[in-house]
N, C-alpha and C positions, 0 to 999 in steps of 0.2 A: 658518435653522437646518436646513431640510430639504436645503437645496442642501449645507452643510458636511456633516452629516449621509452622503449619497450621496458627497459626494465622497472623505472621508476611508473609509468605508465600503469603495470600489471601491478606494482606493489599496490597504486592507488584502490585496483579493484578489489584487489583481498580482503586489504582493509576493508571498503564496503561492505563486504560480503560478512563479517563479522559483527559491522556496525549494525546491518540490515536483520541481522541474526537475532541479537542479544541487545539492542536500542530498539527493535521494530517489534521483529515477530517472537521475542520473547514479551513481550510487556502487553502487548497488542494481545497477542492471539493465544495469549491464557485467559485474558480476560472471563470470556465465557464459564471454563472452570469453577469460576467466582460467584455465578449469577445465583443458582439453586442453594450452598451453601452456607453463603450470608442471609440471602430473602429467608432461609429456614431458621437461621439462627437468634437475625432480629425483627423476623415478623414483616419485613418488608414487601413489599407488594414489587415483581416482577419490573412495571414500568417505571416505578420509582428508585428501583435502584441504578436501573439503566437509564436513569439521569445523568449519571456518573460521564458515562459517554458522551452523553451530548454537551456537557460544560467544558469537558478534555475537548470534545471539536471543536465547538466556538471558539474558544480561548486559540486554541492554533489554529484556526481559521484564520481569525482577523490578526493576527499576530505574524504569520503567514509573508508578507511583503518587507517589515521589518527583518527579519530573519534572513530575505534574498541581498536586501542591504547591507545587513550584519554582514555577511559570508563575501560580500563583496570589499566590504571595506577592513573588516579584522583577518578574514581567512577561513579557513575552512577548520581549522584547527581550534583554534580557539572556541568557536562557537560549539562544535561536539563534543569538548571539553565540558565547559558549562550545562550541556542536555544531560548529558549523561551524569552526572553528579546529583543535579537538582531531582531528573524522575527517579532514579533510584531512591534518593532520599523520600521521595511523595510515597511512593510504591510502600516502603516501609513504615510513612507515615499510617499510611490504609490500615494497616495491620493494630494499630493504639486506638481509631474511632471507634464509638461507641453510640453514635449515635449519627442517624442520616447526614444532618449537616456537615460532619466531620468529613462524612464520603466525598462532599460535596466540594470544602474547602481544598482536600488535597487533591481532587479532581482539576480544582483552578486552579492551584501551581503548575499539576501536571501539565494543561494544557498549555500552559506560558511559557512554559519548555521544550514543547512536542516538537517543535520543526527544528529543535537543537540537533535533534537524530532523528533524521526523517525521509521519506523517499524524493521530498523535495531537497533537502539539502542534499543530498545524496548524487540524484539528479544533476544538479548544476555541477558539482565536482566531477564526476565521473565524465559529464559532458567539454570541462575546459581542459582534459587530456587526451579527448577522444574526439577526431574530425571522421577517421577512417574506423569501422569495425565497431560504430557507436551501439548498434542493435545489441549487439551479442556483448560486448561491455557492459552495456543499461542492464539485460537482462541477467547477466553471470553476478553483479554488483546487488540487484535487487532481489536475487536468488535466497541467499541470505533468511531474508524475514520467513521462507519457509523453511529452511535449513534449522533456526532459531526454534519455530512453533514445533517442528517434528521431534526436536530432541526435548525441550525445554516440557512440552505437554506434558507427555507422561511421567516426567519426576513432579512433576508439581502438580499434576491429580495423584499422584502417590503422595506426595508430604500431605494435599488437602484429607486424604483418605487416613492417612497414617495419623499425623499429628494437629491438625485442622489447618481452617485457612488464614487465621494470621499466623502463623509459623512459613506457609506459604508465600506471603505477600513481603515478608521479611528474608525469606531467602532469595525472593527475586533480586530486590534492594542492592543487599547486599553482594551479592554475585554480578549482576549488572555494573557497577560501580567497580569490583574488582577486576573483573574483563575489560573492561572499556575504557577507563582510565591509559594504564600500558597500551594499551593499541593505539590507542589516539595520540596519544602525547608522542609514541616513538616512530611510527610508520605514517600516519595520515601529512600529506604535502600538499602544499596548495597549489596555485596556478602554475603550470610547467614554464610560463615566462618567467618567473619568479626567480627559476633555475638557470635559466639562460636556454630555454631549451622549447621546440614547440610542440604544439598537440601531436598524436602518432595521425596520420593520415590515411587515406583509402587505397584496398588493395584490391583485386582485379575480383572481380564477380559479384561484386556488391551493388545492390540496386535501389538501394533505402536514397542514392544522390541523385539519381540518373535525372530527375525532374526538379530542377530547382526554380522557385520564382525570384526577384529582387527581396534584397534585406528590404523586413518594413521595420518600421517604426512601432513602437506599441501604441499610438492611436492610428496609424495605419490599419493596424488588425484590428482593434476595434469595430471596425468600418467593416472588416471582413465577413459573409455569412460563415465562413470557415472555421473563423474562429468559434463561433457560437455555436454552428453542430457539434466540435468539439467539446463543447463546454457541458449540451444537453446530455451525451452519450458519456461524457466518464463522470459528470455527475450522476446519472441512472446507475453507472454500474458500480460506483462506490455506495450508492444505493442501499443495494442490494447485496452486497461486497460485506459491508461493515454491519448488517442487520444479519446477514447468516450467519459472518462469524462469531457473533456474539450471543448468539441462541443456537448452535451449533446443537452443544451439547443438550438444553436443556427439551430441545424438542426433538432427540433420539430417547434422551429418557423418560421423558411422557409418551413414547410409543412402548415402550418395556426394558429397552437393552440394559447391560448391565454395563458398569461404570471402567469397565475393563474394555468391554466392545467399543463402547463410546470413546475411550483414547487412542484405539487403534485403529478407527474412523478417522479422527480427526488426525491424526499420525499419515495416514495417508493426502490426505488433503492436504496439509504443511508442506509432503513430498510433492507434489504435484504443483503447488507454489512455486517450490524448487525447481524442481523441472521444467516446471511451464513457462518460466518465466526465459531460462534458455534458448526454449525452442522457439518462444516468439520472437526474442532478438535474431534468432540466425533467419527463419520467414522472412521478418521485418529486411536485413540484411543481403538476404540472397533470392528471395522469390517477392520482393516491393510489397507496398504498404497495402493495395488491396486485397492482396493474400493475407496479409495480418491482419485486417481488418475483419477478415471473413472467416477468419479460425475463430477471435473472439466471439465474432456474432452468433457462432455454431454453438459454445458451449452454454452464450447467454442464454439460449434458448431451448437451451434441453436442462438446464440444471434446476428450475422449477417443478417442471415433469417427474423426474428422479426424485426431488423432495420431498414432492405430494406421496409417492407410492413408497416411503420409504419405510409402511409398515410391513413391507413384501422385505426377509430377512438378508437379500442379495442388494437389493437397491439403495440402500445407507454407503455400498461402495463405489458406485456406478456416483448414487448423486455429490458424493466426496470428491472422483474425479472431474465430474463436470463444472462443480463449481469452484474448487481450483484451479485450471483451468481461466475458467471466467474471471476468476479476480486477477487472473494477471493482469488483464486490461485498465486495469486502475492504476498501475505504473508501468509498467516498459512502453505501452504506448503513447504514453503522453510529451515524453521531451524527444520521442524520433519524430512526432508527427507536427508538432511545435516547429522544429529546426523544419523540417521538409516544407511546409506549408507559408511557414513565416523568415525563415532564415535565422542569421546570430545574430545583426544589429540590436534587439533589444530583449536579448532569448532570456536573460534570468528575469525581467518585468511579465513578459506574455505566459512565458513555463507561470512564474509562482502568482499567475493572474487565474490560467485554467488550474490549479490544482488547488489554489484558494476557494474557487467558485465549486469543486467538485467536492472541496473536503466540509463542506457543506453537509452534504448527503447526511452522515450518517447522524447527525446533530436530529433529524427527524426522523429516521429510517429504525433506528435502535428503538429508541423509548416505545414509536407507534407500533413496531412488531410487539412492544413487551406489552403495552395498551389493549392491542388486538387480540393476544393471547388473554388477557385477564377479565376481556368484556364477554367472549365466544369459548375459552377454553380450548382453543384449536388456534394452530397456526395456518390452517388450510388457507382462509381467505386469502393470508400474504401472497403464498403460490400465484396465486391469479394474477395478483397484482403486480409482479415480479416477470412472469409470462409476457404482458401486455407493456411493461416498460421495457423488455430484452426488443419487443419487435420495433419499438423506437429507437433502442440502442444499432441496432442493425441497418435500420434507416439511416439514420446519421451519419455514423459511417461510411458509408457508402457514398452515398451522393456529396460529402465533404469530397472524399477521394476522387468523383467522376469532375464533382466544379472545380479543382486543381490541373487534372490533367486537360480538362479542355478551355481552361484559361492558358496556359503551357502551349496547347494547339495553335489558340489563339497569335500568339506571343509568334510563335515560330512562323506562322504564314504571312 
C-alpha cells in the first residue's frame, strides 16, 4: 500500500510539474515577449494593450471559486482537460486579431479558463495526496511554470524574431494543446480516496506540522486577522510579481540590451522559479514557516533595488535572481500556510478565497506599470513603489507567523 501509495503520489507531482510548465509558465511568462511587438506593429499604446492582462485576471478572479467547486465535484481531470483545450485555442485566436477588441475578446475566454490550469488547481490537487512532505511537493509541482518559461522563452522570442508574432502566438496554441491533452488525459488522478488509498503522510524532520491550530471553518478564518495578513502580502507580491513579468523585457530594452541578452535574462529568472520554488518547499519543510517567510521577505526587498540599477550591465542578473526568487511567494506559500494557520476542514474555500483576493493584483499592477511608463517614460517610479509594498509584505508575514504561534502558546498553557 505504501509503495502504490508513493508511487501514484509522485506520478501526481510530475504531472504538475508539466501542467505548471506548459499550462502556466508557458502561456503566462511569454507574455511579455508580446508587449513591444504588437504595441509596434498596431500602434498600440503600452497600457492599452496590457489590458489584455487585466480582463485574463478578472475573468479568473472571479471565476476562481467555481473552479474549487468544479475540481471538487468533476475532479481534477476533467477540469484541465477543458483549460487546456480552450487557452490553447484563445492563444491561437491572438494570432487572427486585428484589431484591439479582438485582444480583448480572446483575453475573456482566456480568463474563463485560467484556473482550468492553474496554481490554484494545482494547489488543491497536489495538497489531497500530500499530508507529509507537502512543502517540497507544492514547491517541486509549481517548479514547473519556471521550467515552462526557461525553455519556452527563447524559442518563442526566436519564432517572434524569425517569423513574427502571430506565428508565435500559434505555435503556443498549438503545442500547448498537444502536450497537455496526453498528460492529462493519461497520468493526472484525482483524489487518492478515490483509489482506495490515502494521502502520503509526514516523515521525521519536518516542521511545516509541528504547530497546528483546530480545523476552522471558512467563516471562522474570516474572523481571523491571519487570514487577512495573508491576503495583504500575497496580494502585494503578486503585485509586483505579475507587473515585472510582464514588462520584464520591455524595460531591459529601453535600457539598450539586445533581444538576445534580454532572453537570457529572463532564461535565468524562469531558472530561479524553478529552483526557488524547491528550495522554499524544503525551508518551508524542514527549517518552519518563519524561515520561509523571511527568505521571501529578503528577496522582496532587494529585487526593486536591482531593477532600479539595472542600467549597471551586471545588475539585469542580480535583479533576475532576486525577483525570481520573490515570485515564488505567490504560490508555494500560500496552501502550506493556509493548511498551518487554518487547518483542512475547509482548505479548498479559504486556499481559492486567499488566492482569488491576490490574483487580483495584477488586474491593476500591469496596465498601471504600462500607464506609468507612457505618462513618465521610465519605469523608475514603480521601483519605489514596489520597495515600499515589499516592506509591507515583510510585515505581514511576520507578525501573521508571531499571532499563530503565540496563540498556540496560548492554547498550550
Amino acid at each position: 500500500m505504501k509503495v502504490k501509495k508513493l508511487f501514484y503520489g509522485w506520478i501526481v507531482v510530475s504531472c504538475s510539474i508539466v501542467l505548471s510548465a506548459f499550462g502556466i509558465g508557458m502561456f503566462i511568462s511569454a507574455n511579455s515577449l508580446f508587449v513591444k511587438p504588437v504595441c509596434e506593429y498596431f500602434g498600440f499604446e503600452r497600457g492599452q494593450f496590457s489590458l489584455c492582462n487585466t480582463i485574463v485576471t478578472l475573468a479568473g478572479t472571479f471565476t476562481m471559486p467555481l473552479y474549487g467547486r468544479l475540481i471538487q465535484k468533476l475532479g481534477a481531470k476533467k477540469v484541465f482537460l477543458a483549460g487546456a483545450l480552450v487557452r490553447g485555442l484563445a492563444s491561437i485566436g491572438y494570432s487572427f486579431s486585428a484589431n484591439i477588441w479582438h485582444f480583448y475578446l480572446f483575453a475573456l475566454v482566456n480568463g474563463l479558463f485560467l484556473n482550468g490550469i492553474s496554481f490554484m488547481s494545482i494547489g488543491v490537487l497536489v495538497s489531497d495526496w500530500f499530508e507529509g512532505k507537502r512543502g517540497f511537493a507544492t514547491g517541486l509541482a509549481y517548479s514547473g511554470s519556471g521550467i515552462g518559461g526557461a525553455v519556452m522563452i527563447p524559442i518563442i522570442g526566436n519564432i517572434i524574431e524569425k517569423t513574427g508574432w502571430q506565428w508565435a502566438y500559434r505555435f503556443m496554441g498549438i503545442f500547448g494543446i498537444a502536450v497537455l491533452l496526453p498528460v492529462i488525459f493519461v497520468f493526472v488522478k484525482n483524489k487518492p480516496q478515490d483509489m482506495g488509498i490515502t494521502p502520503l503522510a509526514s516523515g521525521k524532520g519536518e516542521k511545516i506540522h509541528e504547530i497546528r491550530v483546530d480545523n476552522l471553518s471558512f467563516s471562522e478564518a474570516l474572523r481571523s486577522s491571519k487570514l487577512w495578513l495573508l491576503i495583504i502580502a500575497f496580494f502585494l507580491i503578486n503585485f509586483f510579481a505579475a507587473a515585472t513579468n510582464a514588462h520584464f523585457a520591455p524595460h531591459l530594452s529601453d535600457l539598450g540590451y539586445t533581444t538576445a541578452f534580454i532572453v537570457s535574462v529572463m532564461s535565468l529568472f524562469m531558472v530561479l522559479l524553478t529552483v526557488g520554488k524547491i528550495i522554499l518547499g524544503l525551508v518551508y519543510d524542514h527549517f518552519g514557516a518563519m524561515a520561509g517567510n523571511l527568505v521571501i521577505s529578503i528577496f522582496c526587498l532587494g529585487f526593486p533595488v536591482f531593477a532600479y540599477l539595472a542600467y549597471i550591465p551586471a545588475m539585469p542578473w542580480i535583479y533576475a535572481v532576486f525577483i525570481g526568487m520573490a515570485s515564488c511567494g505567490v504560490s508555494v506559500p500560500v496552501s502550506i500556510l493556509v493548511i498551518r494557520y487554518f487547518g483542512v476542514k475547509d482548505f479548498p474555500a479559504i486556499f481559492s478565497f486567499c488566492m482569488m483576493a491576490s490574483s487580483l493584483a495584477p488586474s491593476v499592477s500591469i496596465p498601471a506599470m504600462g500607464f506609468v511608463y507612457d505618462a513618465t517614460g521610465s519605469y523608475d517610479p514603480i521601483w519605489l513603489a514596489f520597495l515600499f509594498s515589499s516592506v509591507i509584505i515583510t510585515g505581514c508575514l511576520i507578525i501573521a507567523e508571531i499571532i499563530h504561534r503565540s496563540s498556540n502558546e496560548r492554547r498550550a498553557s
